[in-house]
LOTOR-564194 format. One record per residue (C-alpha): z, y, x; residue number from 1; residue in one letter. Coordinates in Angstrom, 1 decimal, padded with zeros to 4 digits. Last residue first. Example, Ala and Ser with C-alpha at 12.3 -4.5 7.8 and 13.67 -1.06 7.14 Angstrom:
! residues 2
@up->007.1 | north->-001.1 | east->013.7 | seq->2 | type->S
@up->007.8 | north->-004.5 | east->012.3 | seq->1 | type->A
END
This chain:
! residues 321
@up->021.6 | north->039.8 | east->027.2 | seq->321 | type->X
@up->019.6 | north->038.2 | east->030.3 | seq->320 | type->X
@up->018.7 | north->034.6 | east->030.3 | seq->319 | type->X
@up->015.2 | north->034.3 | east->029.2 | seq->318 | type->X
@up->014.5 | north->037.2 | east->031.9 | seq->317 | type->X
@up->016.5 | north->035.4 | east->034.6 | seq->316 | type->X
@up->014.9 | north->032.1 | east->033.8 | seq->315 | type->X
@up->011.2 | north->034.2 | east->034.2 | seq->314 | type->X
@up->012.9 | north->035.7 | east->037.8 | seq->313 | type->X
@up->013.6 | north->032.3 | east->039.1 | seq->312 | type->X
@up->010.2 | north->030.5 | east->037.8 | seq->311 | type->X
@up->010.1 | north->028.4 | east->034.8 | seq->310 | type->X
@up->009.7 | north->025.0 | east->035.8 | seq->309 | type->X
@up->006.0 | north->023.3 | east->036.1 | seq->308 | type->X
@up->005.5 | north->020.5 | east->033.4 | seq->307 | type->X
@up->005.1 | north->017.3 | east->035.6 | seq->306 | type->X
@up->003.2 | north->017.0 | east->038.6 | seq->305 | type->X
@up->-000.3 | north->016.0 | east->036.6 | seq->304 | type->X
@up->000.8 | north->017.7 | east->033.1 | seq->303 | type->X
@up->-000.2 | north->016.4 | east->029.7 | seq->302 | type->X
@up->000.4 | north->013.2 | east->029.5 | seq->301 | type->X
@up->003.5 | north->013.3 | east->031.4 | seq->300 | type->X
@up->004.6 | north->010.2 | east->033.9 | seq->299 | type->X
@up->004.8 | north->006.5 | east->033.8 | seq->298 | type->X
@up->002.8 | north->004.5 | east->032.2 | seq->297 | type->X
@up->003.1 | north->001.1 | east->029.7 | seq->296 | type->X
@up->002.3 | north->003.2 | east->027.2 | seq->295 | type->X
@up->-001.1 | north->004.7 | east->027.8 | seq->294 | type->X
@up->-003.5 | north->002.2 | east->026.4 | seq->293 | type->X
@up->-001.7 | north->002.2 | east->023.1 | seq->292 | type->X
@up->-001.1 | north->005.7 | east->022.2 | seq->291 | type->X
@up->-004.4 | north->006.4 | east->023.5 | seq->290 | type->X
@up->-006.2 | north->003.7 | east->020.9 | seq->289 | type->X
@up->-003.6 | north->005.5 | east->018.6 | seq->288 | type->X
@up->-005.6 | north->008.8 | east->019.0 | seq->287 | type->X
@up->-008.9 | north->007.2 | east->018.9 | seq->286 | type->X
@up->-009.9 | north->008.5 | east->015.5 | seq->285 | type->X
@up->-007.9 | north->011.8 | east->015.5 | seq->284 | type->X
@up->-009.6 | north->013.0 | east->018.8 | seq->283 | type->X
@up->-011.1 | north->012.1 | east->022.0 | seq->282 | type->X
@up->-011.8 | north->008.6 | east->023.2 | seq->281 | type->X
@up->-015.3 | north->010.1 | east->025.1 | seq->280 | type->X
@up->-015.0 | north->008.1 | east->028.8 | seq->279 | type->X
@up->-013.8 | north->011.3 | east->029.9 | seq->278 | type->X
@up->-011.4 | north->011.5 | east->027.3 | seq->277 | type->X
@up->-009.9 | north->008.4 | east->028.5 | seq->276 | type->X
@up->-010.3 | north->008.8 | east->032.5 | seq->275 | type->X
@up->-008.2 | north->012.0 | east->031.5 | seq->274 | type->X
@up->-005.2 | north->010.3 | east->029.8 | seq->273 | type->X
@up->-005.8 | north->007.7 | east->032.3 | seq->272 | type->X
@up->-004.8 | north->010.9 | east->035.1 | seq->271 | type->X
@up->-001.9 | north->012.1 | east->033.1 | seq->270 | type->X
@up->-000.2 | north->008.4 | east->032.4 | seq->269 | type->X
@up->-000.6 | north->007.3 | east->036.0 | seq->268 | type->X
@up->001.1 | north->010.8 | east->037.7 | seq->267 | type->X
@up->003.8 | north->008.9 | east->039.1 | seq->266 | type->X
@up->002.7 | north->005.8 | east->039.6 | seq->265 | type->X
@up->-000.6 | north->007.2 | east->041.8 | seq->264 | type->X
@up->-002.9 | north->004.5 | east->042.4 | seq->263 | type->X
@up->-005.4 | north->005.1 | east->045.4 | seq->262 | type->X
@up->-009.0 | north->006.2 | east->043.2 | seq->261 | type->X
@up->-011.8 | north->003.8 | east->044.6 | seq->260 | type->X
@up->-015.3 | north->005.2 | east->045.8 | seq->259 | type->X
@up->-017.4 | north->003.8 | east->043.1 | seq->258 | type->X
@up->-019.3 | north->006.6 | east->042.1 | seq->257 | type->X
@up->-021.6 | north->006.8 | east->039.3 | seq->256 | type->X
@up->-025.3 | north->007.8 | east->038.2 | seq->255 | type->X
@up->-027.1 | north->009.7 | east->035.3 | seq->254 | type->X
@up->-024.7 | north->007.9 | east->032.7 | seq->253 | type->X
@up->-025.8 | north->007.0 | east->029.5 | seq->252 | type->X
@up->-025.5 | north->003.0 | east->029.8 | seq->251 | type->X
@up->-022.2 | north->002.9 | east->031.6 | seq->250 | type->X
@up->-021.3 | north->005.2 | east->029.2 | seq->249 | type->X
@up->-021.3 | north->003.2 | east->026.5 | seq->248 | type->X
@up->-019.9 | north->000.1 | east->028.2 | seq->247 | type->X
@up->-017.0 | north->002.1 | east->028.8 | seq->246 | type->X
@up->-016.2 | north->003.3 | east->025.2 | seq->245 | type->X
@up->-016.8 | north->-000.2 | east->024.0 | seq->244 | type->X
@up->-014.5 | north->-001.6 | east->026.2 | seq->243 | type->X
@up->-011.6 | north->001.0 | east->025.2 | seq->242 | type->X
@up->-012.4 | north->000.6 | east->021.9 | seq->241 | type->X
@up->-011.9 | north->-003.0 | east->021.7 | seq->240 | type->X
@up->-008.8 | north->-002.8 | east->023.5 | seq->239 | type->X
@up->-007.7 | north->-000.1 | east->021.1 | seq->238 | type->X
@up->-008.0 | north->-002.5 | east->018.2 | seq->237 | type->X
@up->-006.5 | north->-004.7 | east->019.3 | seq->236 | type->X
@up->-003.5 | north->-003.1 | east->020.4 | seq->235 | type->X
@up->-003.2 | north->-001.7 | east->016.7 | seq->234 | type->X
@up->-003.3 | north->-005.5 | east->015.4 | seq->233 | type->X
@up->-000.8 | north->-006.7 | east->017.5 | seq->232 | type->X
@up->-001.5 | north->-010.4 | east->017.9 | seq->231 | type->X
@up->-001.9 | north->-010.0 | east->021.8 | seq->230 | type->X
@up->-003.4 | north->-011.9 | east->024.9 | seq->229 | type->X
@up->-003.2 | north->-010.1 | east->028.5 | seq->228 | type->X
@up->-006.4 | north->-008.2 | east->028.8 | seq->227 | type->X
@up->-008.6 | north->-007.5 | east->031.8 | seq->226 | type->X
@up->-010.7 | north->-010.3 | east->030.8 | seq->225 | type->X
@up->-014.4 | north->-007.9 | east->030.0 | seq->224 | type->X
@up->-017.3 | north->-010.4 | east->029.1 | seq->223 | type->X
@up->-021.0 | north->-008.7 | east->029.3 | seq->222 | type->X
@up->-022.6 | north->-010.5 | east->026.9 | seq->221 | type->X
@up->-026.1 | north->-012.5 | east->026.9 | seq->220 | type->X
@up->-024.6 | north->-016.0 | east->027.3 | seq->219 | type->X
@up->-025.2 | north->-017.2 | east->030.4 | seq->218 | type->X
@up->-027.4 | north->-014.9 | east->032.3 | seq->217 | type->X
@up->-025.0 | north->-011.9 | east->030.9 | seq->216 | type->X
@up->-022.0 | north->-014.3 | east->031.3 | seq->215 | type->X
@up->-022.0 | north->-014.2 | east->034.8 | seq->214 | type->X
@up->-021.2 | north->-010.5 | east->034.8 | seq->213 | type->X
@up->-017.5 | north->-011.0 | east->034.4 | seq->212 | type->X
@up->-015.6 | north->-008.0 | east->034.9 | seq->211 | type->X
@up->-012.2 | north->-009.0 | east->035.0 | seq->210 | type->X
@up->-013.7 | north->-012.0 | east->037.0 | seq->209 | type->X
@up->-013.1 | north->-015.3 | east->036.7 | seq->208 | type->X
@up->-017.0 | north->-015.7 | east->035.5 | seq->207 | type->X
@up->-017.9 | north->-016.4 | east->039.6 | seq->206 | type->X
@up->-016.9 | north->-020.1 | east->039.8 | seq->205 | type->X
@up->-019.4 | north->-021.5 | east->037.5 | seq->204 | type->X
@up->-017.5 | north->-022.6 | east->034.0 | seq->203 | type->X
@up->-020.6 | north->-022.2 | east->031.6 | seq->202 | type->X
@up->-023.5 | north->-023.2 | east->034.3 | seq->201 | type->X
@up->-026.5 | north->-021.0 | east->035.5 | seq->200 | type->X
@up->-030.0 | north->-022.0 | east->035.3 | seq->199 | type->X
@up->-032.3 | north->-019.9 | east->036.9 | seq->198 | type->X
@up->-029.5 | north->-018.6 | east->039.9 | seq->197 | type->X
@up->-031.9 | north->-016.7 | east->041.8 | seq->196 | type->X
@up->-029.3 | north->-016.2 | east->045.0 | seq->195 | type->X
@up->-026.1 | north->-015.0 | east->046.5 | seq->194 | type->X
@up->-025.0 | north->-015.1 | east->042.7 | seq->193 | type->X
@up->-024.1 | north->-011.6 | east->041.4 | seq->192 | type->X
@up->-026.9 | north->-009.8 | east->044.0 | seq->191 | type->X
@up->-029.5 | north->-012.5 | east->043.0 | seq->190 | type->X
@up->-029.0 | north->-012.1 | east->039.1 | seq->189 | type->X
@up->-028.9 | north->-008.5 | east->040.2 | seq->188 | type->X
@up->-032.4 | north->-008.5 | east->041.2 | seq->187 | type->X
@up->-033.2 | north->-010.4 | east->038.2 | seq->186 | type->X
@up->-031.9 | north->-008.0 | east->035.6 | seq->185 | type->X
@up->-033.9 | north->-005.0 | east->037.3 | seq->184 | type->X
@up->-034.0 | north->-002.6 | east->039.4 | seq->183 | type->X
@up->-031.0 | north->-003.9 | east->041.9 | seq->182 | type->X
@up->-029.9 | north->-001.2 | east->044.5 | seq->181 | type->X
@up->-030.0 | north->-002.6 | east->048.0 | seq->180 | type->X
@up->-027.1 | north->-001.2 | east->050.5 | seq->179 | type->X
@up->-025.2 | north->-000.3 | east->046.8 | seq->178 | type->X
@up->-025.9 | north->-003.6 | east->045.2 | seq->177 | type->X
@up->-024.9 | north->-005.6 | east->048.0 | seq->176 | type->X
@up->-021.7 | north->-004.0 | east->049.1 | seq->175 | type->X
@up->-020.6 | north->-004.4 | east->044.7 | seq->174 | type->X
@up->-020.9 | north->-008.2 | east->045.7 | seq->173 | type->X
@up->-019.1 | north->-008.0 | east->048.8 | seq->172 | type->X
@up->-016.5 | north->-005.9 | east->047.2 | seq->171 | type->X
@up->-016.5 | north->-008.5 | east->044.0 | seq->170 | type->X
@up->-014.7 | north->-006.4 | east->041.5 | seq->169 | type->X
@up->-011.2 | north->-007.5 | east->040.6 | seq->168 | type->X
@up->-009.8 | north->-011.5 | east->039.6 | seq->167 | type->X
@up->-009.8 | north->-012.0 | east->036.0 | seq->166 | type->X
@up->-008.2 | north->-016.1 | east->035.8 | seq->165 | type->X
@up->-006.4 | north->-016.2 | east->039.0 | seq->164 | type->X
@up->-005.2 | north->-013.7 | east->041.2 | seq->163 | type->X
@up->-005.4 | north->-011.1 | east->038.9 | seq->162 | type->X
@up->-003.8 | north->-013.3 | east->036.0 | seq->161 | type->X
@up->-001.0 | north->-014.3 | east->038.2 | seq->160 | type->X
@up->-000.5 | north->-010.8 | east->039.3 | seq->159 | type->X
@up->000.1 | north->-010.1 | east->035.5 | seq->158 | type->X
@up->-002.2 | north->-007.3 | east->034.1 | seq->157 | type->X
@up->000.1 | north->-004.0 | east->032.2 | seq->156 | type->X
@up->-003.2 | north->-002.6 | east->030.9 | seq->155 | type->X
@up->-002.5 | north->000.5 | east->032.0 | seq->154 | type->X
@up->-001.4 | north->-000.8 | east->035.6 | seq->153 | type->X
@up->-004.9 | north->-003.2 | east->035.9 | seq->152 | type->X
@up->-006.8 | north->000.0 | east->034.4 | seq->151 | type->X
@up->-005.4 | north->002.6 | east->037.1 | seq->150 | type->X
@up->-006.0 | north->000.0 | east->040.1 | seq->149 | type->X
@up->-009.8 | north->-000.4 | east->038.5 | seq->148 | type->X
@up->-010.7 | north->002.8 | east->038.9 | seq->147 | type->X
@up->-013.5 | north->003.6 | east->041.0 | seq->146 | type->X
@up->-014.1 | north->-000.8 | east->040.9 | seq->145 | type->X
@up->-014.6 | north->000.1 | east->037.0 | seq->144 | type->X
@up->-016.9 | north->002.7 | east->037.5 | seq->143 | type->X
@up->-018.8 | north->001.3 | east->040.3 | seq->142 | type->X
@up->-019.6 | north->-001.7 | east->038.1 | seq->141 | type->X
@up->-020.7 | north->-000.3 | east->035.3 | seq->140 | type->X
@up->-022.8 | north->002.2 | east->036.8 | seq->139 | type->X
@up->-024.6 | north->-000.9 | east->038.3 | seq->138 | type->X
@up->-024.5 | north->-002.6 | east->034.9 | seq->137 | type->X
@up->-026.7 | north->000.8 | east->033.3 | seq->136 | type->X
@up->-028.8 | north->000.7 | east->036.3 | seq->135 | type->X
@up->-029.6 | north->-002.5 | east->036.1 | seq->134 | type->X
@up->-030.5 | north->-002.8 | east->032.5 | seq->133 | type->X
@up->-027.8 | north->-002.7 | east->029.1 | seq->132 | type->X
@up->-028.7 | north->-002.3 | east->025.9 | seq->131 | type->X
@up->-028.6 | north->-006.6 | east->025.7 | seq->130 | type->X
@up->-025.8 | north->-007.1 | east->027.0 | seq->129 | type->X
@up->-024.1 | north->-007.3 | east->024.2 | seq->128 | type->X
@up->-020.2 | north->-006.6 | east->024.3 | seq->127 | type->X
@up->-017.4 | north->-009.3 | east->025.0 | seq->126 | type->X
@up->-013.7 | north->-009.3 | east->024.7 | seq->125 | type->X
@up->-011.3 | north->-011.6 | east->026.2 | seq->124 | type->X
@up->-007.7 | north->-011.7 | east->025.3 | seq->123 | type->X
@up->-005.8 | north->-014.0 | east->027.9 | seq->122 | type->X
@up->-002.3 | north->-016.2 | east->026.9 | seq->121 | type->X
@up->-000.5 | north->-018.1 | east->029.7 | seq->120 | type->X
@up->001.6 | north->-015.4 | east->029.7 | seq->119 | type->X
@up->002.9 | north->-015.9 | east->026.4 | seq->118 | type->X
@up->001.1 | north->-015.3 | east->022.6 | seq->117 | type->X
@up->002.1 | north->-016.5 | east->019.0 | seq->116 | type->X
@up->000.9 | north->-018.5 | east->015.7 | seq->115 | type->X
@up->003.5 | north->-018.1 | east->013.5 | seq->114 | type->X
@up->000.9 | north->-017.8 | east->010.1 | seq->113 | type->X
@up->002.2 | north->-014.5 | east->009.6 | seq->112 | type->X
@up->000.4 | north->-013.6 | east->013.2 | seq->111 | type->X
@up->-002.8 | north->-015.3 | east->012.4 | seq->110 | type->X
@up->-003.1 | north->-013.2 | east->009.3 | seq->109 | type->X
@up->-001.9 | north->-009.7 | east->011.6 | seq->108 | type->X
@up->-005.3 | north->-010.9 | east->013.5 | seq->107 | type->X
@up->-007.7 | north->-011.7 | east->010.8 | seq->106 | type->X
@up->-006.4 | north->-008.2 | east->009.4 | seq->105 | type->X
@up->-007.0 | north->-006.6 | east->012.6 | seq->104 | type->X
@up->-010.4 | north->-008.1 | east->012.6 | seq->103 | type->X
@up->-011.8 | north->-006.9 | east->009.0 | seq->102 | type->X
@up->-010.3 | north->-003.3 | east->010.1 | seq->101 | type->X
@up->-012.6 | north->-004.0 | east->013.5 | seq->100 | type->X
@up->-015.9 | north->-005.0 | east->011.5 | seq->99 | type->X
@up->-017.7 | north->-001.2 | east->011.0 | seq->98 | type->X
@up->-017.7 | north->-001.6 | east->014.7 | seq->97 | type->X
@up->-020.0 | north->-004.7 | east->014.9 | seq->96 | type->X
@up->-019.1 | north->-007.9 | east->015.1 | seq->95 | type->X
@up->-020.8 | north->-011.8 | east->016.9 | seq->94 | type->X
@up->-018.9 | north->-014.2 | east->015.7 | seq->93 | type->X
@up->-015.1 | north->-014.8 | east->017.1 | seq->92 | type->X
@up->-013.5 | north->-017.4 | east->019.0 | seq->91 | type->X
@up->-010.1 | north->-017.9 | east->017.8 | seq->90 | type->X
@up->-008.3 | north->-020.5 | east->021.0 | seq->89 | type->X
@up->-005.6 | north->-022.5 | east->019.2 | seq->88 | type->X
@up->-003.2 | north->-024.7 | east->021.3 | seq->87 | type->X
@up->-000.8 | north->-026.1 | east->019.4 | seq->86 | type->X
@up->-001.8 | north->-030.0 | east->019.2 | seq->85 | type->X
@up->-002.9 | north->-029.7 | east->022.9 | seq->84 | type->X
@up->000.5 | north->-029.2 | east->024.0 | seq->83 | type->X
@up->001.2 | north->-026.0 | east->025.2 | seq->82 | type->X
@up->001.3 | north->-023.7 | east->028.4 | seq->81 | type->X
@up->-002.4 | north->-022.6 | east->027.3 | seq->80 | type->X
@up->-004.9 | north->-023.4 | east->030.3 | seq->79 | type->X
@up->-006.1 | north->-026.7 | east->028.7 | seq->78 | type->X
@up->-007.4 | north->-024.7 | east->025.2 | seq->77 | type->X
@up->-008.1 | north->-026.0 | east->022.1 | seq->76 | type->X
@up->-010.4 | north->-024.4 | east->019.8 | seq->75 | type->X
@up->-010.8 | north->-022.2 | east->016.5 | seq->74 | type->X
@up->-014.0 | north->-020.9 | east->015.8 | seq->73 | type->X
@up->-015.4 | north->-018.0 | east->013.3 | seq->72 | type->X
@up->-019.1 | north->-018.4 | east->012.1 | seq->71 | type->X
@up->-021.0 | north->-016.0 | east->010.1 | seq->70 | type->X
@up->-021.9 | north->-016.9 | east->006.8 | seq->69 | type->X
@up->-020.7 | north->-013.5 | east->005.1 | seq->68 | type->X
@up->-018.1 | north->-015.4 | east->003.1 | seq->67 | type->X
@up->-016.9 | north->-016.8 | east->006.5 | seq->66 | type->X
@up->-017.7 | north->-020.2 | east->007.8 | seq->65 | type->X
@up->-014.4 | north->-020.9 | east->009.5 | seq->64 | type->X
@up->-014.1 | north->-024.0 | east->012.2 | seq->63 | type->X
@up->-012.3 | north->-026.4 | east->013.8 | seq->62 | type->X
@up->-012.5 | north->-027.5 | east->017.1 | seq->61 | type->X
@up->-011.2 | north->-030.3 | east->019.0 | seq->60 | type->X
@up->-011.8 | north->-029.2 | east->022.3 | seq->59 | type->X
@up->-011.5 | north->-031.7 | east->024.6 | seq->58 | type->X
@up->-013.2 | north->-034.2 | east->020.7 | seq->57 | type->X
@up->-016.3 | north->-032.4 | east->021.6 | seq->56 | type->X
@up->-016.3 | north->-032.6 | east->018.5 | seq->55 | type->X
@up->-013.6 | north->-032.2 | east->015.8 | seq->54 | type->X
@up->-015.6 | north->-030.6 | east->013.7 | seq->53 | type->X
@up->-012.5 | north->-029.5 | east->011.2 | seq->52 | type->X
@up->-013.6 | north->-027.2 | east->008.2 | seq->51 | type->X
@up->-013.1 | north->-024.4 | east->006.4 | seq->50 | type->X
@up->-015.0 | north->-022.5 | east->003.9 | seq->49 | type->X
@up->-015.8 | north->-019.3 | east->002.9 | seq->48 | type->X
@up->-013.6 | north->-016.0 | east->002.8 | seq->47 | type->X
@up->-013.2 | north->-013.7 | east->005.8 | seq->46 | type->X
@up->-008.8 | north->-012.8 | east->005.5 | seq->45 | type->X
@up->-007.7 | north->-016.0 | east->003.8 | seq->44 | type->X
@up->-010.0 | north->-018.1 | east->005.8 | seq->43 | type->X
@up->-008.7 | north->-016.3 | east->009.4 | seq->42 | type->X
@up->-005.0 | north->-018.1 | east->007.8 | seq->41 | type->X
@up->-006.7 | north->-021.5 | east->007.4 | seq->40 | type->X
@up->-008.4 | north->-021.5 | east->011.1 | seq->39 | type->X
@up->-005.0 | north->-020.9 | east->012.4 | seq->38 | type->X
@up->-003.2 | north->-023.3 | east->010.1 | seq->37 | type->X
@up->-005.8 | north->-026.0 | east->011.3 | seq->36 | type->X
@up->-005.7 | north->-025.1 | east->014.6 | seq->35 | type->X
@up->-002.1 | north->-025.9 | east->015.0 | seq->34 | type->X
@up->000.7 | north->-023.3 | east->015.7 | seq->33 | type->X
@up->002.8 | north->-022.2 | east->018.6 | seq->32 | type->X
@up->000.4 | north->-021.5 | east->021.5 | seq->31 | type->X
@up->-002.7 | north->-018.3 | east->020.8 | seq->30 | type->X
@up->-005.8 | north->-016.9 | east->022.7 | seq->29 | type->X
@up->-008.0 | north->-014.5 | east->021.5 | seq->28 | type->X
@up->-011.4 | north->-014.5 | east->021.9 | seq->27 | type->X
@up->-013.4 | north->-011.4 | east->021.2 | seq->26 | type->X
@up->-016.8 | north->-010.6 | east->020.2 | seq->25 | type->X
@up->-019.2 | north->-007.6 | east->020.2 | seq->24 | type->X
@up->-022.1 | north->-005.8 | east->019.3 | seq->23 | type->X
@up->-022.8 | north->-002.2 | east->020.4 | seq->22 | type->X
@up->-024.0 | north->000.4 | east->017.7 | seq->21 | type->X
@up->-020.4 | north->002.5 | east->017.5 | seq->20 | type->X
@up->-020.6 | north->002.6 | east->021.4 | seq->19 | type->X
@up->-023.9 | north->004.2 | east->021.3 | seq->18 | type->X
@up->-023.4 | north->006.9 | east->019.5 | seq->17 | type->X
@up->-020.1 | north->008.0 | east->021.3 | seq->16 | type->X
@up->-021.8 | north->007.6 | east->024.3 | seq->15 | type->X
@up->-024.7 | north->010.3 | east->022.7 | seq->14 | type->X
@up->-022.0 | north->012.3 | east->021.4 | seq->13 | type->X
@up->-020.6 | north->012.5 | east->025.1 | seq->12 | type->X
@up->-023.5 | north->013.6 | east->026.3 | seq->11 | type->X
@up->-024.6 | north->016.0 | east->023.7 | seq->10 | type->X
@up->-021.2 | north->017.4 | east->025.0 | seq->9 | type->X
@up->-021.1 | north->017.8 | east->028.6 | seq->8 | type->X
@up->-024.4 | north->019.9 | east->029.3 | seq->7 | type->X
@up->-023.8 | north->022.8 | east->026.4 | seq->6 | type->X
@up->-020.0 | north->022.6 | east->026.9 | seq->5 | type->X
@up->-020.4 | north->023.2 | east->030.5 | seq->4 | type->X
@up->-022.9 | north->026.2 | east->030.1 | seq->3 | type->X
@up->-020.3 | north->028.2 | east->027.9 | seq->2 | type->X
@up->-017.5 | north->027.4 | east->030.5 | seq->1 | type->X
END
């Protein structure tokens, strides 16, 4: 036990280092109120000024210049089950950790201003790819296609969703890049692709992934889609750690597995309970993250097969005068 602790926890301090450091963004997607109110209410959170661009006139956007000068959008959306007036995408700027209370007030602000979620609603959140290498995304795949049946139930994803807009990990892809590892950025560029892709495109076909590693020789993120859209703040907030908790060790890890883990219903709330800690969302601070990401399971937190019953001769003990 005494060694354990000494190897495990400079480990896990490091991830927990690391995920506090990474940038991020997130796009939420919202029906029921205009733009222009949703862009108005993120004002009265950031400060600044507000105004409507308008161009390109498919996505009419408006947008927030925040007290900071950092730029917050709000655009229209064709996938939203809503008319174009009351679609409002909120594209974020670029955050750091220190910014999530900031952000869960931008997001309760929205709320109050009516603006609301439905199925046709995603949450997409994005962490720079820029403290990541090949190794780091490789890990980052197989961890995620290890337990990716776990994180589809947590996360409560719609089958429409998974067949459609975050679909799982590539296996052909993820065949490729354990036959042939990649060693750098361009190997996996290759890998991702089928071939050097030099110039890729915003909507190519391969970014409708949960895991969307397009956007790394896109945009410089690595986009996680796993997430149905929500305007509850606490949710949020644990998405966002989740991600950043993941990405983090995808970068400090020695090596991964990807052999997938079969779903268990039963026991689902004890073994991402585990998958949690073990990804270093331990403690006070990511208690309600926990809270969060573990409700929609099944099972006891605490106890794999449920808490074990007393056996005869204990109950006889407990019951004796």
């Amino acid at each position: 036990m005494y060694v354990l602790t000494m190897t495990t926890q400079p480990l896990e301090n490091k991830a927990q280092n690391i995920m506090r450091t990474l940038s991020l963004g997130i796009e939420i997607e919202t029906i029921g109120q205009t733009r222009e109110r949703v862009a108005r209410a993120i004002q009265q959170v950031v400060g600044g000024t507000v105004q409507h661009l308008g161009i390109p006139s498919s996505y009419d956007p408006w947008q927030v210049t925040d007290a900071r000068g950092r730029t917050w959008r709000v655009v229209a959306d064709s996938s939203l089950n809503a008319d174009k007036a009351h679609q409002a995408e909120v594209v974020s700027p670029i955050l750091r950790y220190e910014d999530i209370p900031q952000l869960q007030q931008v997001v309760r602000a929205i709320r109050r201003a009516r603006a609301r979620v439905d199925s046709s609603c995603g949450l997409h959140l994005h962490v720079g790819a820029d403290r990541f290498d090949a190794k780091a995304v490789r890990n980052l795949v197989k961890m995620i296609n290890k337990q990716e049946q776990l994180i589809e139930h947590a996360l409560g994803i719609s089958q429409r969703r998974r067949n459609r807009w975050c679909r799982g990990i590539d296996q052909a892809f993820l065949a490729r890049i354990e036959k042939q590892p990649p060693r750098t950025l361009e190997d996996l560029n290759r890998a991702w692709y089928g071939q050097l892709n030099t110039a890729p495109t915003h909507y190519d076909s391969s970014r409708y992934h949960a895991l969307n590693l397009h956007n790394i020789f896109f945009r410089g993120t690595i986009e996680y889609r796993f997430f149905e859209s929500t305007l509850h703040a606490g949710k949020v907030k644990a998405y966002i750690q989740f991600i950043l908790a993941l990405s983090a060790k995808a970068i400090t890890a020695r090596a991964s597995c990807s052999k997938r883990r079969e779903l268990n219903p039963e026991s689902a709330r004890y073994d991402f309970r585990v998958f949690l800690l073990r990804l270093g969302l331990i403690g006070d601070e990511f208690k309600t993250a926990r809270l969060h990401l573990m409700a929609n399971l099944k099972g006891s937190a605490a106890w794999k097969h449920g808490r074990p019953t007393a056996r005869p001769e204990a109950q006889a003990r407990v019951e004796a005068p």
